[in-house]
Every structure is written in C-alpha cells, then in structure tokens.
gemmi code that builds the backbone of each chain (N, CA, C; Angstrom):
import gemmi

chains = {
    "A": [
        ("UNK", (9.404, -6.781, -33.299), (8.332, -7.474, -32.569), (7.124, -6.559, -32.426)),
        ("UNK", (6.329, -7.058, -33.052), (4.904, -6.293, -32.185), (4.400, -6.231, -30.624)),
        ("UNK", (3.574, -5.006, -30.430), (3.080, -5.366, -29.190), (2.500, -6.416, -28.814)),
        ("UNK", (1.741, -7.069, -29.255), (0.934, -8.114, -29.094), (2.058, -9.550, -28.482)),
        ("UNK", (3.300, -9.822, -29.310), (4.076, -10.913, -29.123), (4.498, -10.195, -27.694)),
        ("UNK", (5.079, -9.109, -27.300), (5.568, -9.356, -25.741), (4.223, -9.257, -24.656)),
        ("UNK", (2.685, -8.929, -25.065), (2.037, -8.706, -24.231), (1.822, -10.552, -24.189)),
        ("UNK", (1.668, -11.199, -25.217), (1.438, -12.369, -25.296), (2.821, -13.507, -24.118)),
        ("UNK", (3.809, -12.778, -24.637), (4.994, -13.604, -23.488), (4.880, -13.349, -22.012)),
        ("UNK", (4.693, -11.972, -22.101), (4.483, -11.320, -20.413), (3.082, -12.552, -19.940)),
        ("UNK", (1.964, -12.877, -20.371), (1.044, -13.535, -19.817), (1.940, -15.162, -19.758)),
        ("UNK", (2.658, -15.642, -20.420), (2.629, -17.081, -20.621), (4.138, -16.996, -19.709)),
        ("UNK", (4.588, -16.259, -19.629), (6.094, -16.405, -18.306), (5.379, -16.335, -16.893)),
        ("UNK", (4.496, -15.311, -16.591), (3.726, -15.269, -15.528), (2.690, -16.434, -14.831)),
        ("UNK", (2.617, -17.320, -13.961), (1.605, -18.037, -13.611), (0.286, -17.672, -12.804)),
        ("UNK", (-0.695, -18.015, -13.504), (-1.772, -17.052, -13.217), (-2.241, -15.751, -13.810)),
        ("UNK", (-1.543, -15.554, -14.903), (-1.655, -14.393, -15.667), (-2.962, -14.435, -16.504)),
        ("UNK", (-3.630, -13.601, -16.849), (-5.350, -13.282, -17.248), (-4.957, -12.503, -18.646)),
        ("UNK", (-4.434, -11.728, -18.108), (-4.349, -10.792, -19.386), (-3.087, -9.747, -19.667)),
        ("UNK", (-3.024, -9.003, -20.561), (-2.019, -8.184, -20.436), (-2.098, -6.978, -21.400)),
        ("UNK", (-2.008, -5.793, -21.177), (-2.417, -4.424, -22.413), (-1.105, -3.379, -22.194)),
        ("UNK", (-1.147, -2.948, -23.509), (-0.849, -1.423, -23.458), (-1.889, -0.396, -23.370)),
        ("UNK", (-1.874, 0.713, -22.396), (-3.224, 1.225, -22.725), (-2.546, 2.691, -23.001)),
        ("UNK", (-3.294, 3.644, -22.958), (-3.021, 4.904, -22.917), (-3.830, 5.400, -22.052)),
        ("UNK", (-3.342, 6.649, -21.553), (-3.967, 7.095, -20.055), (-4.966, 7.659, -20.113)),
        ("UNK", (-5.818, 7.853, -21.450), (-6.993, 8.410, -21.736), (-8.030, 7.116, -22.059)),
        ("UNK", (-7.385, 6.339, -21.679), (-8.205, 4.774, -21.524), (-8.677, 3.564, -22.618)),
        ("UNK", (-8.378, 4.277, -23.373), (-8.140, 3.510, -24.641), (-7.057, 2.557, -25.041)),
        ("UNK", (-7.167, 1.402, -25.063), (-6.196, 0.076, -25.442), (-5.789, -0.259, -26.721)),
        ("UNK", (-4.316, 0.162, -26.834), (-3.638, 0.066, -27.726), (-3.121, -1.440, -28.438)),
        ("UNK", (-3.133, -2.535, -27.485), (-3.324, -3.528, -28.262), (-3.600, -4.627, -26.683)),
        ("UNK", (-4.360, -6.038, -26.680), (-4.548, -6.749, -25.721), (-4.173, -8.110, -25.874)),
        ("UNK", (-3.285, -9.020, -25.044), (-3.692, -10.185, -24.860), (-4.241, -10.703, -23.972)),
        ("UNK", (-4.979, -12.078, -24.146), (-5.939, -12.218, -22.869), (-5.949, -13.610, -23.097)),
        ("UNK", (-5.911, -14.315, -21.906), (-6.315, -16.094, -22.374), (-7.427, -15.895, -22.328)),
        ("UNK", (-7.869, -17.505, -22.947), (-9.093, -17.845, -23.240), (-9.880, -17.524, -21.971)),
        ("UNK", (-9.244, -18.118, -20.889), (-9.954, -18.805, -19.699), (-10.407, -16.839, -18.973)),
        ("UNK", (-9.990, -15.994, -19.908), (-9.598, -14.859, -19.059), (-11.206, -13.958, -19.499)),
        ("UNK", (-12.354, -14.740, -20.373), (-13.197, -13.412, -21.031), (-14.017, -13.176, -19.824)),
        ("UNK", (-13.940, -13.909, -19.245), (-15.290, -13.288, -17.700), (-14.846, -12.406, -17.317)),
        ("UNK", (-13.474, -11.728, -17.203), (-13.376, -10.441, -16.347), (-13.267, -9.352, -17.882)),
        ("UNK", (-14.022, -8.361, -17.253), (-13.878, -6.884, -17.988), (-13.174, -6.274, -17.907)),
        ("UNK", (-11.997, -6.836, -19.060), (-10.750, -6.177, -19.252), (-10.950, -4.595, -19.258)),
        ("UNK", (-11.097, -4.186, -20.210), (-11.373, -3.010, -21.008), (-12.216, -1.963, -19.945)),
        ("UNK", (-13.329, -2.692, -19.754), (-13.899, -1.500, -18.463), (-13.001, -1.093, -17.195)),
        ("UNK", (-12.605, -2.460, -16.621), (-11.176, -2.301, -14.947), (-10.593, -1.042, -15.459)),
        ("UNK", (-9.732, -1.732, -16.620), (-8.929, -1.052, -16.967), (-8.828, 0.966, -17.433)),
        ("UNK", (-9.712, 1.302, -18.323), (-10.525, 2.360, -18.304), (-10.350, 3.141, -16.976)),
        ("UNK", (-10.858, 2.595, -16.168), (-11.255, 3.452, -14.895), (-10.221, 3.041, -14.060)),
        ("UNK", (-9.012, 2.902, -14.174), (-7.880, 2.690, -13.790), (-6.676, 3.523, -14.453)),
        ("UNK", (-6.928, 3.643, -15.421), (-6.193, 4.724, -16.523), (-6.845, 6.235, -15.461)),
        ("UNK", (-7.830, 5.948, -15.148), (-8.318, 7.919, -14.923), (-7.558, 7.840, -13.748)),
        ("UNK", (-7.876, 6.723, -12.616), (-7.155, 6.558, -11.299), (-5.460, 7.179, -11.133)),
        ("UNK", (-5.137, 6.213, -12.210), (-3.247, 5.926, -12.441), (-2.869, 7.652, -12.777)),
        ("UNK", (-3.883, 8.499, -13.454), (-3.123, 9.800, -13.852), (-3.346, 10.691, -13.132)),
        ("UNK", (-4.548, 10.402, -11.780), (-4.870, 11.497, -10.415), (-3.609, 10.964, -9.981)),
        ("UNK", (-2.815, 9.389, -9.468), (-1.957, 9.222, -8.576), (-1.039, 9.552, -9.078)),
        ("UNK", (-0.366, 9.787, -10.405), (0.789, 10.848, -11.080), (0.825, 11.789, -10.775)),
        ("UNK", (-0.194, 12.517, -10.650), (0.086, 14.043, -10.458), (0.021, 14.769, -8.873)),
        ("UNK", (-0.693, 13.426, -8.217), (-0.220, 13.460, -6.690), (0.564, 12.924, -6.305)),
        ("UNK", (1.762, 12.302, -6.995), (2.664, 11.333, -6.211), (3.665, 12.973, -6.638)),
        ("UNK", (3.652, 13.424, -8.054), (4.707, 14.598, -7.883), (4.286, 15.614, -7.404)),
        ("UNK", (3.223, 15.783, -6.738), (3.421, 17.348, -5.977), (3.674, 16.708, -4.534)),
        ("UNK", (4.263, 15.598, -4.683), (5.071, 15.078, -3.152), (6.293, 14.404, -2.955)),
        ("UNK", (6.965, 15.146, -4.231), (8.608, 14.641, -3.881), (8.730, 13.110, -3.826)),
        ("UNK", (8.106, 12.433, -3.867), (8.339, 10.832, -3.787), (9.047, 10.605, -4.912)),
        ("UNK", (9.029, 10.962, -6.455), (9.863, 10.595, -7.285), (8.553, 10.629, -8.110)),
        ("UNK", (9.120, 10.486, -9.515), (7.663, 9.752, -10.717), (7.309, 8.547, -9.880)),
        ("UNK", (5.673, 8.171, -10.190), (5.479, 7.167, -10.031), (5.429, 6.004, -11.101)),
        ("UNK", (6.142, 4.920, -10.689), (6.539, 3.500, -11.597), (5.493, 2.846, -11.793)),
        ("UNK", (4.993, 2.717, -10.354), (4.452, 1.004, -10.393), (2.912, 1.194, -9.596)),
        ("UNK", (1.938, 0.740, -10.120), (0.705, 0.736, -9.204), (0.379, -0.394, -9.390)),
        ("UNK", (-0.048, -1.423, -8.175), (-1.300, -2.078, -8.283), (-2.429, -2.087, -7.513)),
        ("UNK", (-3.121, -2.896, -8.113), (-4.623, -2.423, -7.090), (-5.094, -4.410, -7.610)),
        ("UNK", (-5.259, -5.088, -6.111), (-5.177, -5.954, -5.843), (-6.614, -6.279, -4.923)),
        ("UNK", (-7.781, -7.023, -5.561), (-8.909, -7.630, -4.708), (-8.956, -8.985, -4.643)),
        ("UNK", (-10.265, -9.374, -4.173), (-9.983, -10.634, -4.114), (-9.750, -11.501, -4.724)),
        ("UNK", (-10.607, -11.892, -6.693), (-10.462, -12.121, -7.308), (-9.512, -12.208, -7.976)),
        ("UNK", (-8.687, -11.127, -8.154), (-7.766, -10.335, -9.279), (-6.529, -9.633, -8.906)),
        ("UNK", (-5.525, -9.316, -9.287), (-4.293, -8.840, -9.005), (-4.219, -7.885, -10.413)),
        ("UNK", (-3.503, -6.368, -10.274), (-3.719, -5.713, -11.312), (-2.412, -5.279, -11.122)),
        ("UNK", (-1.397, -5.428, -12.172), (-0.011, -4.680, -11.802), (-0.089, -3.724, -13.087)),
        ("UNK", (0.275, -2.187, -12.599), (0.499, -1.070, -13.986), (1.625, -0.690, -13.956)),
        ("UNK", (2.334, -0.581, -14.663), (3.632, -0.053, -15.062), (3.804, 1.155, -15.721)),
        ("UNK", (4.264, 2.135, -15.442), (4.305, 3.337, -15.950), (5.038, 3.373, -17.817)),
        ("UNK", (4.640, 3.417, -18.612), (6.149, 3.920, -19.832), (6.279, 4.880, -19.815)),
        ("UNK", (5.129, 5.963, -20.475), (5.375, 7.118, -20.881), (4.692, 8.300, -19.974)),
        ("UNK", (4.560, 9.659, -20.190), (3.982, 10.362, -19.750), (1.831, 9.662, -20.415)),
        ("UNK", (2.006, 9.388, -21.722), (0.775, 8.998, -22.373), (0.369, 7.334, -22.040)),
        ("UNK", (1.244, 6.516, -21.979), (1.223, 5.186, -21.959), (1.177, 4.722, -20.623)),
        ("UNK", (0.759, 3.059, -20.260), (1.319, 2.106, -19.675), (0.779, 0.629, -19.999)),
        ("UNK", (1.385, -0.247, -19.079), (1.501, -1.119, -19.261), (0.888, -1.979, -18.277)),
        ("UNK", (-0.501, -2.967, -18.508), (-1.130, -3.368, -17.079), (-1.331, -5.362, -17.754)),
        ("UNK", (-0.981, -5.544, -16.000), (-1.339, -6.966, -16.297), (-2.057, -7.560, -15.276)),
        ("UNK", (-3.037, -8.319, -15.684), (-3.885, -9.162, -14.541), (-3.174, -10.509, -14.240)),
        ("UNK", (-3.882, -10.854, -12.728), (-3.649, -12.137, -12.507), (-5.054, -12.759, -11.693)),
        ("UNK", (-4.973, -13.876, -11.978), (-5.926, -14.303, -10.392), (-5.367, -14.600, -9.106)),
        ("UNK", (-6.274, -14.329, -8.266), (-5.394, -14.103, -6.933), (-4.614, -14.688, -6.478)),
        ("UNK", (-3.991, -15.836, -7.058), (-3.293, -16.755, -7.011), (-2.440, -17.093, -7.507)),
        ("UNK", (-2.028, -15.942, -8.319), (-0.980, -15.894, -9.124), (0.426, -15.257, -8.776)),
        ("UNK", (1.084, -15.604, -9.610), (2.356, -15.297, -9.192), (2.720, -13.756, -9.213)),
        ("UNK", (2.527, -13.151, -8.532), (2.899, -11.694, -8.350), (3.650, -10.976, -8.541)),
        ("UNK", (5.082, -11.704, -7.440), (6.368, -10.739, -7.711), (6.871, -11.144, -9.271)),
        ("UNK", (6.518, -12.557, -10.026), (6.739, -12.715, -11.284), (6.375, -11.659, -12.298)),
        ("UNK", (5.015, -11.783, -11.736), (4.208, -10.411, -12.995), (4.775, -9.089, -12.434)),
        ("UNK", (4.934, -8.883, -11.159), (6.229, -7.458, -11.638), (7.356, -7.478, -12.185)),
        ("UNK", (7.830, -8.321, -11.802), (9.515, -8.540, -11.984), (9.333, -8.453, -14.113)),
        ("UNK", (8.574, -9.433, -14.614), (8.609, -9.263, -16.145), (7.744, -8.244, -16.375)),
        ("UNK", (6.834, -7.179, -16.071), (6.432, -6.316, -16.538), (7.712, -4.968, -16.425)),
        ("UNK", (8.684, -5.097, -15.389), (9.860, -4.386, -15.891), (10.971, -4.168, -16.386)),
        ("UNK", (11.073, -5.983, -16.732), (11.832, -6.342, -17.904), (11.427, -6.222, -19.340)),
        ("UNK", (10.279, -6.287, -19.347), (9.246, -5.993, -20.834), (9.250, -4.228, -21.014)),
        ("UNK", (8.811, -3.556, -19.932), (8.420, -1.991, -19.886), (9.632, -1.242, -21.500)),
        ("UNK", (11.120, -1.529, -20.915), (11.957, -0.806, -21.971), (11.695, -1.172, -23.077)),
        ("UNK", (11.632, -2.693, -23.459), (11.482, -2.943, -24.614), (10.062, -2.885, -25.492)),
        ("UNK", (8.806, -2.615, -24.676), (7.561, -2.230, -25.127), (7.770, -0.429, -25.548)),
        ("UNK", (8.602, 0.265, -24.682), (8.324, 1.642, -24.676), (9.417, 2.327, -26.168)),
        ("UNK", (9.836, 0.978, -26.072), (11.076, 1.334, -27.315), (10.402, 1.321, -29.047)),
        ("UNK", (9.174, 0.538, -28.432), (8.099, 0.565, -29.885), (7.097, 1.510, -29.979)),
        ("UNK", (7.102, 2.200, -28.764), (5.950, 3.228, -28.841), (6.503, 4.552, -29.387)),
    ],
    "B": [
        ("UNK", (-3.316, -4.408, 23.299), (-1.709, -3.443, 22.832), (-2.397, -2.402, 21.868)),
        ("UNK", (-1.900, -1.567, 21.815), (-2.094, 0.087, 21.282), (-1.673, -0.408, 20.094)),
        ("UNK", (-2.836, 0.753, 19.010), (-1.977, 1.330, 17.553), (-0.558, 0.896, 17.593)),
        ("UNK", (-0.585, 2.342, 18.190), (1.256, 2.267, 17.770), (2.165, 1.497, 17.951)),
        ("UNK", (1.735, 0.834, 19.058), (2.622, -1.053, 19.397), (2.741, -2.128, 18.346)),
        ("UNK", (1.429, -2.058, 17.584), (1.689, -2.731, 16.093), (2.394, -2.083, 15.177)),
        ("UNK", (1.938, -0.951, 14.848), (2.758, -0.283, 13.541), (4.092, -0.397, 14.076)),
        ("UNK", (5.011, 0.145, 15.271), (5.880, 0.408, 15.676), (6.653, -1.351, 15.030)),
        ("UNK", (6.044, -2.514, 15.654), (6.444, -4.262, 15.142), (6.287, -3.753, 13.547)),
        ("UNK", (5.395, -3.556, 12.438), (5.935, -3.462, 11.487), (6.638, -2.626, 11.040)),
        ("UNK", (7.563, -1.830, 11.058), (8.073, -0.521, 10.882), (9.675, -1.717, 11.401)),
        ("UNK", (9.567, -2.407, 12.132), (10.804, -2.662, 12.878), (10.859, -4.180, 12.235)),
        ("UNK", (10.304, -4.746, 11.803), (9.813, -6.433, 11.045), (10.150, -6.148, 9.353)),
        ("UNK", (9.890, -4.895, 8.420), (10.412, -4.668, 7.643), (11.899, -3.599, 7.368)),
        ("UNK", (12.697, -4.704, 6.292), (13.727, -3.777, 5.552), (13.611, -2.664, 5.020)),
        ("UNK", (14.048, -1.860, 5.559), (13.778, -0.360, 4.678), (12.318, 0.329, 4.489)),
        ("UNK", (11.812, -0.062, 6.264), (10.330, 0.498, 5.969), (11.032, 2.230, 6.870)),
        ("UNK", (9.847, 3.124, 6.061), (10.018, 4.014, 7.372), (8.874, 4.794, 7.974)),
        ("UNK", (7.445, 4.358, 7.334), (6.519, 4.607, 8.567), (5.631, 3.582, 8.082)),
        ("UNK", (3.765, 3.576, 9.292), (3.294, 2.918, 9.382), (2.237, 3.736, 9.942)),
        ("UNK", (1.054, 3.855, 9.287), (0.131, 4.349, 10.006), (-1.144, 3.225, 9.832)),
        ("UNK", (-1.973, 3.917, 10.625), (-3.332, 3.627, 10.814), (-4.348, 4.725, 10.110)),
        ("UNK", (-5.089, 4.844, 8.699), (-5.833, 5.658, 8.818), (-7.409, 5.476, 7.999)),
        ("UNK", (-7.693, 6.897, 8.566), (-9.234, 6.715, 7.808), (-9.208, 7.355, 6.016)),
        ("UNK", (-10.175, 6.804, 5.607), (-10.430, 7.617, 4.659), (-10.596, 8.758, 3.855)),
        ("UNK", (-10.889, 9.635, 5.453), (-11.617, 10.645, 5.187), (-9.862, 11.584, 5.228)),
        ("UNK", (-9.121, 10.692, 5.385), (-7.508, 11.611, 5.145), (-7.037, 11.739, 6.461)),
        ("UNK", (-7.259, 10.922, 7.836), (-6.841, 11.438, 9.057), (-6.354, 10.042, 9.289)),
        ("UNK", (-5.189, 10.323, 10.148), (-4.508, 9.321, 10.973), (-4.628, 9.195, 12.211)),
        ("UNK", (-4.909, 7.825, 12.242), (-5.277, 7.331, 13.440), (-4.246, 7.490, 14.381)),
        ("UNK", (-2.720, 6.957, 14.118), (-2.057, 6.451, 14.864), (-0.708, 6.511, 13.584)),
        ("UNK", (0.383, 6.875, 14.268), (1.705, 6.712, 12.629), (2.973, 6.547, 14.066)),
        ("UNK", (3.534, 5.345, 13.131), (4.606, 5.279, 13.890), (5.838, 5.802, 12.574)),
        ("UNK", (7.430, 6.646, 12.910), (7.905, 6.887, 11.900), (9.338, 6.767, 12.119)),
        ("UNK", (9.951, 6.155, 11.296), (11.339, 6.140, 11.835), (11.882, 7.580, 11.691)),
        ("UNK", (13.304, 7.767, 12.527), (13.563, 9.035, 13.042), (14.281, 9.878, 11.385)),
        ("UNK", (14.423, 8.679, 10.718), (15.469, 8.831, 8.951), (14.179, 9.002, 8.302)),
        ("UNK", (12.993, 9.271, 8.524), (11.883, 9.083, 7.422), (11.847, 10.606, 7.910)),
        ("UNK", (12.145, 11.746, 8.444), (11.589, 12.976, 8.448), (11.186, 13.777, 7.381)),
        ("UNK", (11.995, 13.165, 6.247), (12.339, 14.163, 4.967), (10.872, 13.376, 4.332)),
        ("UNK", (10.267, 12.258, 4.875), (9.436, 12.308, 4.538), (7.636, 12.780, 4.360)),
        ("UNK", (7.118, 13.560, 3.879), (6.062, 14.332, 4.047), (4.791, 13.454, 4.087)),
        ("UNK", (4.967, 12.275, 4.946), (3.990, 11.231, 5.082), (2.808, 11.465, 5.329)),
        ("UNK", (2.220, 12.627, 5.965), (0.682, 12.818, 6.069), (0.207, 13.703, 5.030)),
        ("UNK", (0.705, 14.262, 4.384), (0.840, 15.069, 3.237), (0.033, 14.078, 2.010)),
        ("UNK", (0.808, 12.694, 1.580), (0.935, 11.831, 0.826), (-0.287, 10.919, 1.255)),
        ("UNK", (-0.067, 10.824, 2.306), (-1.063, 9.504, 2.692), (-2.706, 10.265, 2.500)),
        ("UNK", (-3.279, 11.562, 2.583), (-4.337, 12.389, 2.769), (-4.546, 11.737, 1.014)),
        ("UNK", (-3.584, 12.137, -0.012), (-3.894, 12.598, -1.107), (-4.365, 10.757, -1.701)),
        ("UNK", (-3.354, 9.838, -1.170), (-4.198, 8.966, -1.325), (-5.072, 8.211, -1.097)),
        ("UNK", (-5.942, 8.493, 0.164), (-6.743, 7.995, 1.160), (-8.218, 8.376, -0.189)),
        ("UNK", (-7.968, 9.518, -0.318), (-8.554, 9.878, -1.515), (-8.722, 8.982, -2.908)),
        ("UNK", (-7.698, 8.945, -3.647), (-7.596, 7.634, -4.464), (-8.178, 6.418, -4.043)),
        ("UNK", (-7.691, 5.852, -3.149), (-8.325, 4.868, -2.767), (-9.645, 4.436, -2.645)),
        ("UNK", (-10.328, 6.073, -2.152), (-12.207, 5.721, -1.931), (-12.407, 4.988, -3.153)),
        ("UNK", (-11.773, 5.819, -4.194), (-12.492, 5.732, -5.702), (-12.074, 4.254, -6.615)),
        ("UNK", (-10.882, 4.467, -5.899), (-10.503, 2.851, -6.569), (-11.777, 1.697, -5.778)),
        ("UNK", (-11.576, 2.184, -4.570), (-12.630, 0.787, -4.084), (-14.202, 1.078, -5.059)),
        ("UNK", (-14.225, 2.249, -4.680), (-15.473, 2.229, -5.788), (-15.999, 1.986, -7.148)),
        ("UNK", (-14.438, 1.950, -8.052), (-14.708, 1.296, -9.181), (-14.812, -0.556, -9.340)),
        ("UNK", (-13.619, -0.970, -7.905), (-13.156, -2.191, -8.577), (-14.836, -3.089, -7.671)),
        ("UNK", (-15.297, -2.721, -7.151), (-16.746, -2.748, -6.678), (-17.472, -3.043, -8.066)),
        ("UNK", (-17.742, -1.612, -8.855), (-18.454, -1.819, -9.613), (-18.311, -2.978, -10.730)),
        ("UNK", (-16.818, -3.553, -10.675), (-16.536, -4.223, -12.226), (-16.308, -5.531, -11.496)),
        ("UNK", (-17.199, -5.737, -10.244), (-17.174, -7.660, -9.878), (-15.785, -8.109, -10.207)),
        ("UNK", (-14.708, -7.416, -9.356), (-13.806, -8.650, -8.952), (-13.278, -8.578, -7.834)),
        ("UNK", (-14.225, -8.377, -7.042), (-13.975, -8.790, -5.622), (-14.162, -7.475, -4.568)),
        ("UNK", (-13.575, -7.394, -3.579), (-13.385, -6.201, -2.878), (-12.198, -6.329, -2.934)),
        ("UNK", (-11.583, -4.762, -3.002), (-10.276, -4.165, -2.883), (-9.686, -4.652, -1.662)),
        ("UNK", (-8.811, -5.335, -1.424), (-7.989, -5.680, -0.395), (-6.547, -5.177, -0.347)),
        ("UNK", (-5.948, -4.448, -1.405), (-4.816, -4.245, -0.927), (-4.341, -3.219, -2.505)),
        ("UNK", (-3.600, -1.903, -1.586), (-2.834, -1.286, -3.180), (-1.714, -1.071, -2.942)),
        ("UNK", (-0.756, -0.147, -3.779), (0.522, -0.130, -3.578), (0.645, 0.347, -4.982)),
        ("UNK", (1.603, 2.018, -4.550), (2.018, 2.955, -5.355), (3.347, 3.294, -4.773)),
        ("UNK", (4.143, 2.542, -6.368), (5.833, 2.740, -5.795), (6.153, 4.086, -7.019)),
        ("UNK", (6.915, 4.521, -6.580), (7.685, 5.581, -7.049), (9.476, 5.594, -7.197)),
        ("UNK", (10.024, 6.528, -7.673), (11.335, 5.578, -7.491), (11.868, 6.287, -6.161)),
        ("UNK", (11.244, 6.966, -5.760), (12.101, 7.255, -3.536), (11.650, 6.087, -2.835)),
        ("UNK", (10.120, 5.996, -3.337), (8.870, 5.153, -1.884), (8.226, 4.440, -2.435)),
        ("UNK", (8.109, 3.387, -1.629), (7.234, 1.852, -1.796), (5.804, 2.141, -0.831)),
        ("UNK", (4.957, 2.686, -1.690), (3.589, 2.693, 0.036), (2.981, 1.150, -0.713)),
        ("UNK", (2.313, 0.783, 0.228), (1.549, -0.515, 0.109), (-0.045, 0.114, 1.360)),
        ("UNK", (-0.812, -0.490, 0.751), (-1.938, 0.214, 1.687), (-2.958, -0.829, 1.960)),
        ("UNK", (-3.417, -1.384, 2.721), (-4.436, -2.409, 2.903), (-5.477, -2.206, 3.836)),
        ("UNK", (-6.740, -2.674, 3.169), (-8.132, -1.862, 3.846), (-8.367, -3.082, 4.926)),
        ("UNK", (-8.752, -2.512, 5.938), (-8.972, -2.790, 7.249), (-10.576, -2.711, 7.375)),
        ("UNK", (-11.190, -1.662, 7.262), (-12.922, -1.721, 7.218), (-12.924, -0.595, 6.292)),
        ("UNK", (-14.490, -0.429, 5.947), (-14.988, 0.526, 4.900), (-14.429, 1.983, 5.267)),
        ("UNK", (-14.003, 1.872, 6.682), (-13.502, 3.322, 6.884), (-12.438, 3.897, 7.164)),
        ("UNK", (-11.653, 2.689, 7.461), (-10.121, 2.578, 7.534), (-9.288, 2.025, 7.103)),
        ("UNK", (-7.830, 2.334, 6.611), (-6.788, 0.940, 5.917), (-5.638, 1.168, 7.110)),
        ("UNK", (-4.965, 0.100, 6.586), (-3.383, 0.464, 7.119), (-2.243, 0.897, 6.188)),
        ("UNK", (-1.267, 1.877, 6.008), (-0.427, 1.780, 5.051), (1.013, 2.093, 5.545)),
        ("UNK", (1.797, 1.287, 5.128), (3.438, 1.362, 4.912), (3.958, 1.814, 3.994)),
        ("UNK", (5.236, 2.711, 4.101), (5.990, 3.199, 3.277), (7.315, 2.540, 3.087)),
        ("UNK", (8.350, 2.303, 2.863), (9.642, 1.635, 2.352), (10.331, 2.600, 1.354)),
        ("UNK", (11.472, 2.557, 1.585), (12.513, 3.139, 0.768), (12.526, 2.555, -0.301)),
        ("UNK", (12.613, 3.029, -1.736), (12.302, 2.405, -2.939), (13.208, 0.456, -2.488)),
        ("UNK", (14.597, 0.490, -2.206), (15.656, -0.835, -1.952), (14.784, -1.654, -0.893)),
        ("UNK", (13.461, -1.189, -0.111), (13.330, -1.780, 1.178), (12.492, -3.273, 0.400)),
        ("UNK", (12.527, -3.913, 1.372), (11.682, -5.625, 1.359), (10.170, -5.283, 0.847)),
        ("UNK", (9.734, -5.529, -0.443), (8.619, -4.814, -0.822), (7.344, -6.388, -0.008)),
        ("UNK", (8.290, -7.214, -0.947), (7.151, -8.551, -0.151), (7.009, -8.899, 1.003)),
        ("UNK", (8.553, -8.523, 1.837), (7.830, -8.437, 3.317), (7.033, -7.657, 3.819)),
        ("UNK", (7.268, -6.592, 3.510), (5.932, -5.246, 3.612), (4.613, -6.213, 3.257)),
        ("UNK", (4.761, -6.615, 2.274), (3.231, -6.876, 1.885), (2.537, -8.214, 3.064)),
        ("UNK", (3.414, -8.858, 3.129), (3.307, -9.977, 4.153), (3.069, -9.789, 5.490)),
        ("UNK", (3.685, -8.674, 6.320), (3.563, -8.317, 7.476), (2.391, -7.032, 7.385)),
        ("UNK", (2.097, -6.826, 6.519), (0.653, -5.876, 6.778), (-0.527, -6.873, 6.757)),
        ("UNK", (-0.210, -7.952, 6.295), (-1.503, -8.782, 5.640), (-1.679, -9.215, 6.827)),
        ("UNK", (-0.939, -9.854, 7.689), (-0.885, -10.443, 9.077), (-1.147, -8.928, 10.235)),
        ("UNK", (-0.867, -8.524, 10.172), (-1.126, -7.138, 10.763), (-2.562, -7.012, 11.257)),
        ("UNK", (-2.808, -6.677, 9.922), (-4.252, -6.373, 9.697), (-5.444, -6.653, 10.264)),
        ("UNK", (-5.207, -8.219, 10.454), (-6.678, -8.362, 11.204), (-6.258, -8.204, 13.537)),
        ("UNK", (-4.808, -8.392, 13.141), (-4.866, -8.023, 14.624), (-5.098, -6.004, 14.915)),
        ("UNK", (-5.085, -5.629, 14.231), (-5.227, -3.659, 14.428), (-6.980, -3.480, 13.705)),
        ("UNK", (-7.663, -4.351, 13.191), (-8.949, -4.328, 12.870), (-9.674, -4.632, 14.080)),
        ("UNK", (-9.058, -5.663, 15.037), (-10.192, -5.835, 16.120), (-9.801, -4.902, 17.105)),
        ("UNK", (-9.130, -3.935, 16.894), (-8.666, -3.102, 18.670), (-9.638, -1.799, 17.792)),
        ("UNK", (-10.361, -1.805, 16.257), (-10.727, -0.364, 15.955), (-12.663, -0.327, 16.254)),
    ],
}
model = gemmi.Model(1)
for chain_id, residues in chains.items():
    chain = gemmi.Chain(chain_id)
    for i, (resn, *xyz) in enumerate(residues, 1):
        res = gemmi.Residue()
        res.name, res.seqid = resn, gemmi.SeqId(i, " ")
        for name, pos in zip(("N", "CA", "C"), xyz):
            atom = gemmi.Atom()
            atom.name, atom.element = name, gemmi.Element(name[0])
            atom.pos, atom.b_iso = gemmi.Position(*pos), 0.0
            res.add_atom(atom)
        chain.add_residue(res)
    model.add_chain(chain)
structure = gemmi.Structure()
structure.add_model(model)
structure.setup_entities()
C-alpha cells in the first residue's frame, strides 16, 4: 500500500476529517490527502510550523521523565489538529473541523501509525 | 469559591487525573491542586516548559486563520496533559496517568473554564 491509500482511509473513516499527511519534522510533506471541501485551510503552512513546535515539545517532554511523547494536538476554533509521533524523523497529522469526530481521528491515527511507519 | 476549590472538583471528577493547575504564561502557577500519588510527578517543572510552547503555538495558529487556540494536549506514554486557554495570559491544565479518562479530562476542563476565568 502506498502512503497516500492509508492517508486517504484515515480521512474517509474519520467524520469531519479535512485532511491527512505524513510529514517530516523538518517540515516538509512526504505525501498528502485532503478533500476537496478541505483547500481553504493551509495545510502545508499549519503544518510546517507545527513540525518546529512538535520537535521543541520532544525534547521537552524528555528532559521530564514523562515518557516519549506520542500524541499532540493543538485544537482552535475552526480546526482540530491530531499528530502522531512515528519516528524520531517522521509523523503523522490529521485535521478536522471542529466538529468532527475526535476521539475517532485519534483512535485511527493509532491504528494506521504501525502500519504507515512500517513503510517508512 | 477559590482556585483550588475548582481544580481540587476536577482532579476528583476525572479518572486517573493527578494534578490541576491554574497558570500564566509567563511559566507561573497560579494555584495547583495535586494528588498525594502524583509526587513523582515534576509538574511545575513540565508545565513552565510548556507554558512556553504554547505562547508560540497560539502565535502561529493566529497567524494561519483557523481560529484561536482553544485547547492542546501533549500525551506521552506516563502523562496525558490537556491545557486550555482561559485569557491571553492564562490557561488551565490537567495531567492524567497515560490509562486515565482522556475525554473526561477534556470535558470537565471545557466546563471548568469559564467558571475559574471569571474569579481571574
């Protein structure tokens, strides 16, 4: 399977789902799906400056014993952003609108995570 | 009713929470209620480093129009924090044992919130 077919399932199992990427933590997107209804929000930019965010809160979540960090989101009014950790280089982020199903888009972004990280 | 009379209701309203503070931005706590099993946890330590994160997240997701930041949450595999902004200068945030009620956390801060916003 390519990336694209599970980023594509992760959006269409989820209700309310916008979009969905692999990125790498230097902010660059390794592959995207996005519905149609989804081009008004700036995937690629959020995301970007969320990659720099996600790798300050790595390296402060371990100089505090909490464990690696898994899971971030960062949630406004508009938008719901769930990231999933894979690799030390990778992750895995999915949008929603605020109205979307949430614990869904976590719950399958960590059923997807092994089998995305197993292609990287 | 005091700070700590609320945090103390959520701290005691969620599964597997084990603190609850009140704080500012600038890395200081207002007010932390902590259960007596959370010692091992280095909660003001953690919460400083992300009070930090947070400025910057609000400041990006600002810049990319989708909304204002209303709510984050960085799980790890020990701790569940969930953090929700209260005014430009303060949030509230909960911690949980990775097993604790993540959606009740999220539910009872949301309700929280605007009652510990009007006593600040």
């Amino acid at each position: 399977m390519s990336f694209r077919t599970h980023l594509e399932a992760v959006v269409n199992q989820v209700d309310g789902a916008l979009a969905c990427s692999v990125m790498g933590f230097d902010g660059i997107s390794v592959d995207t799906f996005q519905k149609d209804e989804a081009t008004e929000l700036d995937v690629s930019g959020t995301w970007v400056e969320y990659a720099n965010l996600l790798t300050q809160l790595k390296n402060a979540a371990e100089s505090l014993k909490t464990g690696t960090v898994t899971e971030v989101s960062v949630n406004s009014e508009k938008v719901l952003t769930v990231m999933r950790l894979l690799t030390p280089e990778y992750f895995l982020v999915l949008a929603l609108r605020a109205d979307g199903n949430f614990g869904k888009g976590r719950y399958v972004l960590r059923v997807t995570a092994p089998q995305v990280k197993a292609e990287l």
